[in-house]
SENUBA-111411 format. One record per residue (C-alpha): residue number from 1; residue in one letter; z, x, y. Coordinates in steps of 0.1 Angstrom, whole numbers, plus 5000, padded with zeros to 4 digits. Layout:
N
<r i="NUM" aa="A" w="Z" u="X" v="Y"/>
...
% end
This chain:
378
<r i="1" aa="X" w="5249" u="5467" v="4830"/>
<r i="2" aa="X" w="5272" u="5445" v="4846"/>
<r i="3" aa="X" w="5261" u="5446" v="4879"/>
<r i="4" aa="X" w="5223" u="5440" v="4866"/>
<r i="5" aa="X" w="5240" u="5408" v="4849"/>
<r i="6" aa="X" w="5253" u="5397" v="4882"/>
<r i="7" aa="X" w="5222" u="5402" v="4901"/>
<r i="8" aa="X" w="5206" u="5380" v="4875"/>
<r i="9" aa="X" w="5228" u="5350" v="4876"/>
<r i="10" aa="X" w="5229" u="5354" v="4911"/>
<r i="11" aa="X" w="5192" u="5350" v="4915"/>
<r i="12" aa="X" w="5188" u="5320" v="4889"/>
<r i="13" aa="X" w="5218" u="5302" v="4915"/>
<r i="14" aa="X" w="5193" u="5308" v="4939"/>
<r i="15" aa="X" w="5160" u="5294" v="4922"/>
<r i="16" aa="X" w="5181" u="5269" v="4913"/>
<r i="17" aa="X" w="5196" u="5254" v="4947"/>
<r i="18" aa="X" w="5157" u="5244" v="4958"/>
<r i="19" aa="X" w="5170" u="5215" v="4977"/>
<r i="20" aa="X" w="5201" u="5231" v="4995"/>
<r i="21" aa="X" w="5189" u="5246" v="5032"/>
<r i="22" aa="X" w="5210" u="5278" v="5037"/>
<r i="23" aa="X" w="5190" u="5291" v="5071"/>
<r i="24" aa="X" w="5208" u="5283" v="5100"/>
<r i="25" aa="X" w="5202" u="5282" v="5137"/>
<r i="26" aa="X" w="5221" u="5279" v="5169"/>
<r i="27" aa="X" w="5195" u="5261" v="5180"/>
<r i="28" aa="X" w="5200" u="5227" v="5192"/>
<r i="29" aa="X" w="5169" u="5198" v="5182"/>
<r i="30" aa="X" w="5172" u="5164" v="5198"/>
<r i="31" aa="X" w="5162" u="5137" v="5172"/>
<r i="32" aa="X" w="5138" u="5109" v="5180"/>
<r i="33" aa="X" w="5141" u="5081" v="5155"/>
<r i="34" aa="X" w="5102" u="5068" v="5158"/>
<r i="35" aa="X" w="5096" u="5031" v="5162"/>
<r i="36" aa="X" w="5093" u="5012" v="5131"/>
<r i="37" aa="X" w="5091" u="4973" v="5133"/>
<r i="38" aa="X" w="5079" u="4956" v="5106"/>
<r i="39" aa="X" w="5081" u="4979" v="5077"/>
<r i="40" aa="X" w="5115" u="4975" v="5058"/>
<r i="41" aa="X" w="5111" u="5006" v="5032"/>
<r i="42" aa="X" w="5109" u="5034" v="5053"/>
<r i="43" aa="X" w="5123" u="5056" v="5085"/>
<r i="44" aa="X" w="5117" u="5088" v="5104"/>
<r i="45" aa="X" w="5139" u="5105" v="5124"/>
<r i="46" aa="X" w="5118" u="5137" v="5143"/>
<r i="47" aa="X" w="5135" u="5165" v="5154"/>
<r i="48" aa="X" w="5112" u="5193" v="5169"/>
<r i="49" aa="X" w="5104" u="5217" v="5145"/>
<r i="50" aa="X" w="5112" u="5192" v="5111"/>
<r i="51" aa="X" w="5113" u="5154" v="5104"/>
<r i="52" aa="X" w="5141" u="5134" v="5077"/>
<r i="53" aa="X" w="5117" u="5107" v="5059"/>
<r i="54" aa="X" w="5139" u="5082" v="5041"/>
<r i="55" aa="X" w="5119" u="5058" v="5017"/>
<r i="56" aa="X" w="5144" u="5031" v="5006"/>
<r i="57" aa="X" w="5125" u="5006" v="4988"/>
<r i="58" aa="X" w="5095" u="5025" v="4969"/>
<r i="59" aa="X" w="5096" u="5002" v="4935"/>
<r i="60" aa="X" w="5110" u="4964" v="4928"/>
<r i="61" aa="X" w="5149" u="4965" v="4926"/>
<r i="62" aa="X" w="5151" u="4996" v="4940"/>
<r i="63" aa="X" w="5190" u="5009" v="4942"/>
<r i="64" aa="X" w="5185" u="5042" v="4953"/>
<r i="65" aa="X" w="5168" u="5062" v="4989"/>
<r i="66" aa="X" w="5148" u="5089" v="4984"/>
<r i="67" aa="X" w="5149" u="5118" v="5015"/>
<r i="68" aa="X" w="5123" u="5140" v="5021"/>
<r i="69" aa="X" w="5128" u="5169" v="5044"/>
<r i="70" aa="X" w="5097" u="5170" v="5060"/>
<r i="71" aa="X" w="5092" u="5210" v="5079"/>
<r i="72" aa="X" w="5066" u="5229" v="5099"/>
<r i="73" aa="X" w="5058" u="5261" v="5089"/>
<r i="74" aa="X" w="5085" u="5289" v="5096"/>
<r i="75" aa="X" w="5108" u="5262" v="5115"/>
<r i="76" aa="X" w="5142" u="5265" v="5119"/>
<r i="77" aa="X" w="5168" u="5243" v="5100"/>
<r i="78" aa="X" w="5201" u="5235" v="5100"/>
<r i="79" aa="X" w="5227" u="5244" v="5074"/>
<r i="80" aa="X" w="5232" u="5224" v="5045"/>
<r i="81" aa="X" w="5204" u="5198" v="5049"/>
<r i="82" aa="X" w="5205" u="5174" v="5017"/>
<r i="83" aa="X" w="5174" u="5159" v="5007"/>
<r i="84" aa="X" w="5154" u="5151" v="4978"/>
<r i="85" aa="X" w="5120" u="5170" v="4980"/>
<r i="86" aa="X" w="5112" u="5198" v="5009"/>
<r i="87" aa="X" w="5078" u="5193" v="5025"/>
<r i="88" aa="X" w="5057" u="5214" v="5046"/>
<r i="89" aa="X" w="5038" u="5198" v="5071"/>
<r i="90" aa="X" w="5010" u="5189" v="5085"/>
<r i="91" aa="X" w="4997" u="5188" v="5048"/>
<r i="92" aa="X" w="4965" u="5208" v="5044"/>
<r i="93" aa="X" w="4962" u="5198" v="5006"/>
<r i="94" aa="X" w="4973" u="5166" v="4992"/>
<r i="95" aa="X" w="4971" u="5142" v="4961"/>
<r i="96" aa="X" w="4975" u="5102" v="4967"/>
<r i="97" aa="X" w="4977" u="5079" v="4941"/>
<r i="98" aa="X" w="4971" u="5041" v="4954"/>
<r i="99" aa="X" w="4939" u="5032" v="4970"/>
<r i="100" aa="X" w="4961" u="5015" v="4997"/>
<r i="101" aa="X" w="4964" u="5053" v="5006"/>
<r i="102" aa="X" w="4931" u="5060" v="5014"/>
<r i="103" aa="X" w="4925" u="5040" v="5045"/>
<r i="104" aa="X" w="4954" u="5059" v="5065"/>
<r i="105" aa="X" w="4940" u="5092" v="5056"/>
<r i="106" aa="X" w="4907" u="5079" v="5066"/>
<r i="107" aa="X" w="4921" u="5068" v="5101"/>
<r i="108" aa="X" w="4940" u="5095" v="5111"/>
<r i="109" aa="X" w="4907" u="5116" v="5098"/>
<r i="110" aa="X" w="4924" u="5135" v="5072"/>
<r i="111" aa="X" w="4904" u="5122" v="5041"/>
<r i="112" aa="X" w="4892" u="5159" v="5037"/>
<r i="113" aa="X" w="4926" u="5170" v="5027"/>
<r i="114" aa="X" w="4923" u="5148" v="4995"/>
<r i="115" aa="X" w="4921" u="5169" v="4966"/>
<r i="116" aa="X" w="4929" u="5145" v="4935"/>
<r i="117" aa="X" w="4933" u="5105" v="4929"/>
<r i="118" aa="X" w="4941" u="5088" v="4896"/>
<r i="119" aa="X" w="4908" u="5073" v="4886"/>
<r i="120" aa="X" w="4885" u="5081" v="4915"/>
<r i="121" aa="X" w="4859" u="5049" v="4905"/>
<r i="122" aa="X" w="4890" u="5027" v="4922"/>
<r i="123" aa="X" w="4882" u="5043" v="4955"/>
<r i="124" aa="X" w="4861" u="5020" v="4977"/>
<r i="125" aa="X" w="4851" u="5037" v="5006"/>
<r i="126" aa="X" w="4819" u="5050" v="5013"/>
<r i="127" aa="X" w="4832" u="5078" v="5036"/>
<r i="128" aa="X" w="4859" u="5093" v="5008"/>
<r i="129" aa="X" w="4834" u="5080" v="4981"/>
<r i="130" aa="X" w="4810" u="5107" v="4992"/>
<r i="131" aa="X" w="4835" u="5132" v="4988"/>
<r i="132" aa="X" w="4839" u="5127" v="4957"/>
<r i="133" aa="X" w="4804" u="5133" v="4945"/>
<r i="134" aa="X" w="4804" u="5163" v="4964"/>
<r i="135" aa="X" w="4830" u="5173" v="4938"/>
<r i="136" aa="X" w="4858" u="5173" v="4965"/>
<r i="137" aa="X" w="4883" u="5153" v="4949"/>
<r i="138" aa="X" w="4890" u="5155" v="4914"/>
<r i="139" aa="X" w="4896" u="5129" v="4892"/>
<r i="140" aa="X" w="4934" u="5132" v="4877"/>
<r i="141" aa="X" w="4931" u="5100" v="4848"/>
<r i="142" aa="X" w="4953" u="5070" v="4852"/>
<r i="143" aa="X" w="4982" u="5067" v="4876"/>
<r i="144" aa="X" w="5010" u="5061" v="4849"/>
<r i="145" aa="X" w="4993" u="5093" v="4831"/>
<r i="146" aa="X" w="4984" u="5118" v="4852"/>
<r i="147" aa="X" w="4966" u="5147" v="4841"/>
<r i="148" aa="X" w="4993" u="5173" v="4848"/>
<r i="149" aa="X" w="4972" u="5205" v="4839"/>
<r i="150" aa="X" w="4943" u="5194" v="4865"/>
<r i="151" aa="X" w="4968" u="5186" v="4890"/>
<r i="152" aa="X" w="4990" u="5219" v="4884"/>
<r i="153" aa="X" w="4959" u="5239" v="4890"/>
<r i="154" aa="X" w="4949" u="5223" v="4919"/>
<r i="155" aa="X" w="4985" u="5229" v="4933"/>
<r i="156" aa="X" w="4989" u="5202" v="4963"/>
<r i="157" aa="X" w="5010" u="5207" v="4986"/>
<r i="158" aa="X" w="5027" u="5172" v="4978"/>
<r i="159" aa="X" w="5020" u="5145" v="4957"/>
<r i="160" aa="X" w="5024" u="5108" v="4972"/>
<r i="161" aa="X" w="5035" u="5085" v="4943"/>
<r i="162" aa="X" w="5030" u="5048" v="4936"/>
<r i="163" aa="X" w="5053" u="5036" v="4908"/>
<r i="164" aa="X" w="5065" u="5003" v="4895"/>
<r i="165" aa="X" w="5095" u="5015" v="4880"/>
<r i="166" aa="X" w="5122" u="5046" v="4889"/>
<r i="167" aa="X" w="5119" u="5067" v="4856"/>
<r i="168" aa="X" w="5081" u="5080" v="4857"/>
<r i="169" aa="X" w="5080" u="5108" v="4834"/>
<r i="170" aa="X" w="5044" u="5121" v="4849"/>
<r i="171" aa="X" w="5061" u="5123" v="4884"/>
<r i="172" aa="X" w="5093" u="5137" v="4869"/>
<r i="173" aa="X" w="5071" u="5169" v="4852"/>
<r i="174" aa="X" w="5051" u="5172" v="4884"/>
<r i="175" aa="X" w="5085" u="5176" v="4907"/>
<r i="176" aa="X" w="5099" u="5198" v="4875"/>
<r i="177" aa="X" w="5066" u="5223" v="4882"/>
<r i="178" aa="X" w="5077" u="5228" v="4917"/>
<r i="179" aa="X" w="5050" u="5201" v="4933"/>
<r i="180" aa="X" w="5074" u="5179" v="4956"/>
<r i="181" aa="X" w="5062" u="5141" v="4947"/>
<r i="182" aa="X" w="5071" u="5117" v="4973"/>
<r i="183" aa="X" w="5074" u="5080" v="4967"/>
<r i="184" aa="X" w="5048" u="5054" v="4988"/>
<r i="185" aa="X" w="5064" u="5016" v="4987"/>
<r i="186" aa="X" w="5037" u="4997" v="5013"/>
<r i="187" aa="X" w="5025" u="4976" v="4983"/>
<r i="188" aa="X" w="5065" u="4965" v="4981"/>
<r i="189" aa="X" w="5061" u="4949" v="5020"/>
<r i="190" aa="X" w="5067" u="4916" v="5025"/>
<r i="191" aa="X" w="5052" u="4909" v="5058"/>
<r i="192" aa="X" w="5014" u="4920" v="5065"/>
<r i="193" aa="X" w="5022" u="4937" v="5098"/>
<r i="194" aa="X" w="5047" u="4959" v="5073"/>
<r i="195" aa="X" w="5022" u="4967" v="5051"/>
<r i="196" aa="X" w="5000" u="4980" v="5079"/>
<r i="197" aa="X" w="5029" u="5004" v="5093"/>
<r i="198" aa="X" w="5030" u="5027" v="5066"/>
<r i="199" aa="X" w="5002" u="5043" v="5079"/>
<r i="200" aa="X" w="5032" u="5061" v="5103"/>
<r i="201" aa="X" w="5042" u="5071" v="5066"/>
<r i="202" aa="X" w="5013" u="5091" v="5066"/>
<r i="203" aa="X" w="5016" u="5101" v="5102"/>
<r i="204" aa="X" w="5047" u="5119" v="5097"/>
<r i="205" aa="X" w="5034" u="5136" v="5067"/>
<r i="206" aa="X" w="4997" u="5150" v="5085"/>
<r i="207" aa="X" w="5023" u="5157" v="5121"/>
<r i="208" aa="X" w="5004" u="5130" v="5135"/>
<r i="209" aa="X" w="5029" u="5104" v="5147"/>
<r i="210" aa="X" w="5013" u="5093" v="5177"/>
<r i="211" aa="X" w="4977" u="5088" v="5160"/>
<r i="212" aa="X" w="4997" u="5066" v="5133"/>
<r i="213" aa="X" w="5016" u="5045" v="5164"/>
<r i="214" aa="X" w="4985" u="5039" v="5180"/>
<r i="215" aa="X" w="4966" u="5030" v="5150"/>
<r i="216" aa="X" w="4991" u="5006" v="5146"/>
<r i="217" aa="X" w="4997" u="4988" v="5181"/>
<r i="218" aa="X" w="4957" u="4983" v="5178"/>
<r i="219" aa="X" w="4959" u="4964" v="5143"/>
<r i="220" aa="X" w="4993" u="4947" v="5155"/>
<r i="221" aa="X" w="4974" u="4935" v="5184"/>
<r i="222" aa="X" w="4947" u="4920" v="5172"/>
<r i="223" aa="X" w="4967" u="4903" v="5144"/>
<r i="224" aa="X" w="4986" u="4889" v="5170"/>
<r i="225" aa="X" w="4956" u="4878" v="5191"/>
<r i="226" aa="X" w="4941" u="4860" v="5164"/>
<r i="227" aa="X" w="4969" u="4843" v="5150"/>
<r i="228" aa="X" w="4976" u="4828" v="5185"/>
<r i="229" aa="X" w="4940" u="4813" v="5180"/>
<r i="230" aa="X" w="4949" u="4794" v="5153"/>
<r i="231" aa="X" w="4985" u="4786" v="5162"/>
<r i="232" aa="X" w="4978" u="4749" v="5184"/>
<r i="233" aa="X" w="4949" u="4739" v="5153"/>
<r i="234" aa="X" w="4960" u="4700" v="5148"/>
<r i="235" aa="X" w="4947" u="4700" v="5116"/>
<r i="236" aa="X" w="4959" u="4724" v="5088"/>
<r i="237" aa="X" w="4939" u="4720" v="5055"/>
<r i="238" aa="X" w="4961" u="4719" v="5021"/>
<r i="239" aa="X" w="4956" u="4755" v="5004"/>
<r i="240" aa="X" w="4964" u="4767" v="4967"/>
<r i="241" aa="X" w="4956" u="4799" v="4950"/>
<r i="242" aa="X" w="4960" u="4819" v="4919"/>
<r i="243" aa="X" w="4940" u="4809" v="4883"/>
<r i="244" aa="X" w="4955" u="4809" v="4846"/>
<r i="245" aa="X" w="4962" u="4835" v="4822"/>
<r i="246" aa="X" w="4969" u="4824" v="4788"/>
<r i="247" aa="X" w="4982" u="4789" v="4799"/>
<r i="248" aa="X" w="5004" u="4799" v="4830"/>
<r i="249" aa="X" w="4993" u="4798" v="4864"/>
<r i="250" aa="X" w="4999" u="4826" v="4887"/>
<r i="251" aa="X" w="5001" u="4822" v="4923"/>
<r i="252" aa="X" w="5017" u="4837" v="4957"/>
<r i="253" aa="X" w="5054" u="4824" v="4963"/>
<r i="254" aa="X" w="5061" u="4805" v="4991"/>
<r i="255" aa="X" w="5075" u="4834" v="5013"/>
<r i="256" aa="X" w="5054" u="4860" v="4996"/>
<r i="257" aa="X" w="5027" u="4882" v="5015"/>
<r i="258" aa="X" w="4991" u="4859" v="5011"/>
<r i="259" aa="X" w="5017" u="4826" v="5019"/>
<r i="260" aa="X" w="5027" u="4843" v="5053"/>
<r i="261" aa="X" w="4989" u="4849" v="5057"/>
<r i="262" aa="X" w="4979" u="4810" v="5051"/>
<r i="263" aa="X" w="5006" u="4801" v="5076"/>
<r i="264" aa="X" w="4994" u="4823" v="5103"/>
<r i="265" aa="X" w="4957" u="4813" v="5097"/>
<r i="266" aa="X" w="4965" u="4776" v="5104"/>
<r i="267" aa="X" w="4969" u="4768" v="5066"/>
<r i="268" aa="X" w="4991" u="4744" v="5049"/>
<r i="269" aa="X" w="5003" u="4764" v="5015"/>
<r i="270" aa="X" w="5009" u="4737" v="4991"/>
<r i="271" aa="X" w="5043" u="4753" v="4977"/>
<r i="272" aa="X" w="5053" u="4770" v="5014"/>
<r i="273" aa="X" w="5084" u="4753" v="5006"/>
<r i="274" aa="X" w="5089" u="4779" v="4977"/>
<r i="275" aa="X" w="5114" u="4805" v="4986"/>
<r i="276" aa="X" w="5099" u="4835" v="4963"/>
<r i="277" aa="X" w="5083" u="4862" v="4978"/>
<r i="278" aa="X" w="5066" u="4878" v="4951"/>
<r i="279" aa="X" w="5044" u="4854" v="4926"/>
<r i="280" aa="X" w="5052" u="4823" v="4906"/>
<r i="281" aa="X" w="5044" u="4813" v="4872"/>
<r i="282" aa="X" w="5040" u="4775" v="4864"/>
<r i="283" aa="X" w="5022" u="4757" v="4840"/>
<r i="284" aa="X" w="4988" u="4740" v="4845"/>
<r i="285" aa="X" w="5004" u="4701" v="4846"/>
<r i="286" aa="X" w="5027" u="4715" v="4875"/>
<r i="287" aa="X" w="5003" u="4730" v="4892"/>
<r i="288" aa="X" w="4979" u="4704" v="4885"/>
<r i="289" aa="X" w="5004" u="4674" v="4894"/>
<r i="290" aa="X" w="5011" u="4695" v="4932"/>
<r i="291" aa="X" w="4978" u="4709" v="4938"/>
<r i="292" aa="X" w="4944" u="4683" v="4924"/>
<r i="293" aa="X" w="4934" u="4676" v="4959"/>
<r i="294" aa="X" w="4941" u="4706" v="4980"/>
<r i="295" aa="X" w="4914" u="4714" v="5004"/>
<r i="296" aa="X" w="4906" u="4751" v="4997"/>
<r i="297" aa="X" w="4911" u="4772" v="4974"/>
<r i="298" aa="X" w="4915" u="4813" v="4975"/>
<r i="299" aa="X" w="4918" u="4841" v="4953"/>
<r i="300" aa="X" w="4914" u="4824" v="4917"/>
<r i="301" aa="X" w="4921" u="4857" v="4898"/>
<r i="302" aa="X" w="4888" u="4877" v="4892"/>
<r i="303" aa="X" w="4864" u="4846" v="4889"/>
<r i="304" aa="X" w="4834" u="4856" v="4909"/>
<r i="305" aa="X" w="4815" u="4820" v="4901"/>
<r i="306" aa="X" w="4823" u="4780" v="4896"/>
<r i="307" aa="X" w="4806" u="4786" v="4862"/>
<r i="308" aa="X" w="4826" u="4815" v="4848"/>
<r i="309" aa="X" w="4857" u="4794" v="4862"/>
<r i="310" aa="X" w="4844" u="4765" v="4839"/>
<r i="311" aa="X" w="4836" u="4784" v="4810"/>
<r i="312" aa="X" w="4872" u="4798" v="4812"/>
<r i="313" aa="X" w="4887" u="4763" v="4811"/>
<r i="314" aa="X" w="4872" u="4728" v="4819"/>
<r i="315" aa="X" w="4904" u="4716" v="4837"/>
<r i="316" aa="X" w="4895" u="4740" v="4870"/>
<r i="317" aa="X" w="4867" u="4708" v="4873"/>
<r i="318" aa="X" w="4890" u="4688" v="4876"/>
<r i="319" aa="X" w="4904" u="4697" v="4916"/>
<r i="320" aa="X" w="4891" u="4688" v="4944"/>
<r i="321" aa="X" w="4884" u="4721" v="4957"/>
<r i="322" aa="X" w="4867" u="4733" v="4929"/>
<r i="323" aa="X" w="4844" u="4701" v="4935"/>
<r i="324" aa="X" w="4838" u="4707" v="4967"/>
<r i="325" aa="X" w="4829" u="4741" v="4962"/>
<r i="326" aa="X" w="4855" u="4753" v="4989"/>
<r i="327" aa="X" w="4869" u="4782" v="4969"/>
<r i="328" aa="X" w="4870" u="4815" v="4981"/>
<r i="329" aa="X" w="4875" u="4849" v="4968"/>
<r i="330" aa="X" w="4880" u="4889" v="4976"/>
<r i="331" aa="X" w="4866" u="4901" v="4942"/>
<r i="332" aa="X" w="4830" u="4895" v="4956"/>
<r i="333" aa="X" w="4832" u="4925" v="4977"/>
<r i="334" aa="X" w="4830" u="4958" v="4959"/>
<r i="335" aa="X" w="4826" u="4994" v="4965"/>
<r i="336" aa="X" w="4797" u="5011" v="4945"/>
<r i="337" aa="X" w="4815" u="5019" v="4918"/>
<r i="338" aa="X" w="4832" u="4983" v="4915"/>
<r i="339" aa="X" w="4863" u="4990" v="4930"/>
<r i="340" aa="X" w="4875" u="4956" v="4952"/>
<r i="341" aa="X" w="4873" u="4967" v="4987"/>
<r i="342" aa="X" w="4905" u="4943" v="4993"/>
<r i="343" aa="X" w="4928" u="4958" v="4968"/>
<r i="344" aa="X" w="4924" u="4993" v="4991"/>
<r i="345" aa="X" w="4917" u="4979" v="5024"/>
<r i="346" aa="X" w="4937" u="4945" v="5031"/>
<r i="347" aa="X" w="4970" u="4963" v="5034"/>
<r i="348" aa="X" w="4963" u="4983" v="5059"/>
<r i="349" aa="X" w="4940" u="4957" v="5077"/>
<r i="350" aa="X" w="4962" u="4925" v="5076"/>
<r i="351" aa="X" w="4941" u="4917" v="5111"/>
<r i="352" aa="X" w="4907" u="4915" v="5090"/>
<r i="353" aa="X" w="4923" u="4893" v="5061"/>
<r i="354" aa="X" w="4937" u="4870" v="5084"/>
<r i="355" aa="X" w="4908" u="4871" v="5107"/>
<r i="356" aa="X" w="4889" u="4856" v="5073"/>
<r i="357" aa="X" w="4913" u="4829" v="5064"/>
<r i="358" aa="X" w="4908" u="4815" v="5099"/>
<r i="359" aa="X" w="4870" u="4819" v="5097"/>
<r i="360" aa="X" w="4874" u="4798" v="5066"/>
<r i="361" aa="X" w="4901" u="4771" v="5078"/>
<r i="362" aa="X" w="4887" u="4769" v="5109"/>
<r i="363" aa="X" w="4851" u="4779" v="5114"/>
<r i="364" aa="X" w="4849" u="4770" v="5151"/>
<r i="365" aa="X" w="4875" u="4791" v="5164"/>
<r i="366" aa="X" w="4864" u="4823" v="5157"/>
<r i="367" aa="X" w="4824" u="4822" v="5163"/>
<r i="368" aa="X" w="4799" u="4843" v="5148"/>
<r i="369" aa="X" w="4824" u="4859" v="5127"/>
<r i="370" aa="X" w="4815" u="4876" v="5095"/>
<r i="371" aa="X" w="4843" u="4880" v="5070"/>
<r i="372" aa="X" w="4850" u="4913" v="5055"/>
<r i="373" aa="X" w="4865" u="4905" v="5023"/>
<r i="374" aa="X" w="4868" u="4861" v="5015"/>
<r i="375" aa="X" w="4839" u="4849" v="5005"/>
<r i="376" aa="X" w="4827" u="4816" v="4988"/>
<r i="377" aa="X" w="4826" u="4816" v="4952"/>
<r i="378" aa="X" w="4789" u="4815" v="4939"/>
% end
């Protein structure tokens, strides 16, 4: 009887140690840290048969790095790996959870491994959209609520997580089940080019690094090439963004991600001298007072027309660029089922976003252009 008790805690010990490698291996593996250099909140480091992914700013404020063990099937390993989730790759069945997912999968042609997404109307693309009416993908609820019992009997190989905060208790049950969950923090980017690069993120994951680099170089290289076109411009028009909600007026901090885009396009932000690089909230007279006679106007929150601006509040009126109809906006292009195109795609095609604002700035330097995802307000 005593021996059967021993045998039992002995094999609970083991159950228990899930992320505690005990194979070992005489076996030498040279590591390759891969190239990453933009992107701030993430690093690979590939050894032959398995790859360390460190994720290190997934949520605002983040104080802790998650490590993800990333192995191919029946690989060797080291002893006493530490990490927090064990991943075997490539991935044959996965679950995403931002639509700034979906374009990587769709480049590095791996859409068809999708098997679930948080409210599947959000997806944009034609090409995954027509997976999901083929019944391919199922729909898992919201993000912050996942469905558990779909997604446990759907049994992904790993879940990739978008959260604003650490403590997500949907993610927590789903790691608890035995479903590793992996934390994706591209919307977290600061720079556009960083933003893009997480679609090595995904390389790592589908053992497709050198897809995912040259994916990259292509959409770093035409950034590059078109914000040289508009780097000599003589003339830089005056730009503000953002709209109101409830009185206060939310816009793009001066060092933020859609500032670094006006300065690249040949715009002059009106608060560029802001150091903030997430989003400011002011008051109408402040923003008012700064920003009556700026030239152009883009993104005024989900407006889609001057007279659904005016409707909302008489003082829009009273700018310049609302009176010179020279405002611009993303929200106009949508996906059949209404999702904004720019909310999945921009990320991971700063090139096209910035290829816009310069069509817009500055019409004659890029000609017979047609913009992808700005358009003038109706």
């Amino acid at each position: 009887m005593k021996k059967l008790l021993l045998l039992f805690i002995f094999s609970i010990s083991i159950i228990s140690c899930k992320n505690e490698i005990k194979n070992t291996t005489s076996k030498i593996q040279k590591a390759d840290t891969l190239q990453v250099d933009y992107a701030k909140g993430f690093s690979i480091i590939d050894y032959e048969d398995y790859k360390i992914l460190e994720v290190k700013n997934p949520f605002p404020n983040a104080d802790v790095t998650y490590t993800y063990l990333l192995s191919k099937k029946d690989a060797e390993l080291p002893k006493d790996l530490s990490f927090d989730e064990k991943i075997e790759i490539p991935l044959q069945k996965a679950v995403v959870t931002s639509t700034t997912h979906i374009p990587s999968l769709e480049s590095l042609n791996v859409e068809n491994t999708l098997i679930g997404f948080p409210h599947t109307d959000y997806i944009s693309s034609a090409k995954t959209r027509k997976l999901i009416e083929e019944k391919k993908i199922a729909n898992l609820g919201e993000n912050e609520n996942i469905n558990i019992e779909i997604l446990l009997s759907l049994q992904p190989d790993a879940v990739v997580g978008f959260a604003m905060k650490e403590n997500s208790k949907a993610y927590a049950n789903i790691s608890k089940s035995g479903i590793p969950v992996l934390f994706n923090g591209d919307w977290n980017e600061e720079n556009p080019l960083g933003k893009a690069e997480w679609i090595k993120f995904f390389g790592a994951l589908y053992d497709k690094d050198e897809e995912a680099k040259e994916i990259f170089e292509e959409i770093k290289e035409n950034y590059n090439a078109a914000k040289k076109t508009a780097q000599n411009v003589e003339e830089k028009p005056t730009i503000i963004s953002g709209a109101m909600y409830k009185d206060i007026w939310n816009l793009p901090g001066g060092k933020s991600w859609m500032a670094e885009f006006i300065a690249d396009a040949g715009g002059d932000y009106i608060y560029k001298e802001n150091s903030e690089t997430g989003s400011l909230s002011l008051s109408f007279e402040s923003v008012f007072n700064t920003a009556k006679n700026a030239e152009i106007w883009l993104a005024p929150a989900g407006f889609s027309s001057y007279q659904e601006m005016k409707d909302n509040s008489q003082h829009y009126a009273k700018f310049q660029a609302f009176q010179n109809k020279e405002i611009y906006s993303y929200v106009l292009t949508k996906g059949e089922t209404g999702g904004v195109l720019y909310f999945e795609l921009a990320p991971a095609r700063p090139d096209l976003v910035l290829k816009d604002l310069i069509n817009i700035f500055h019409p004659e330097l890029l000609s017979d252009y047609e913009n992808h995802f700005f358009k003038p307000l109706k």
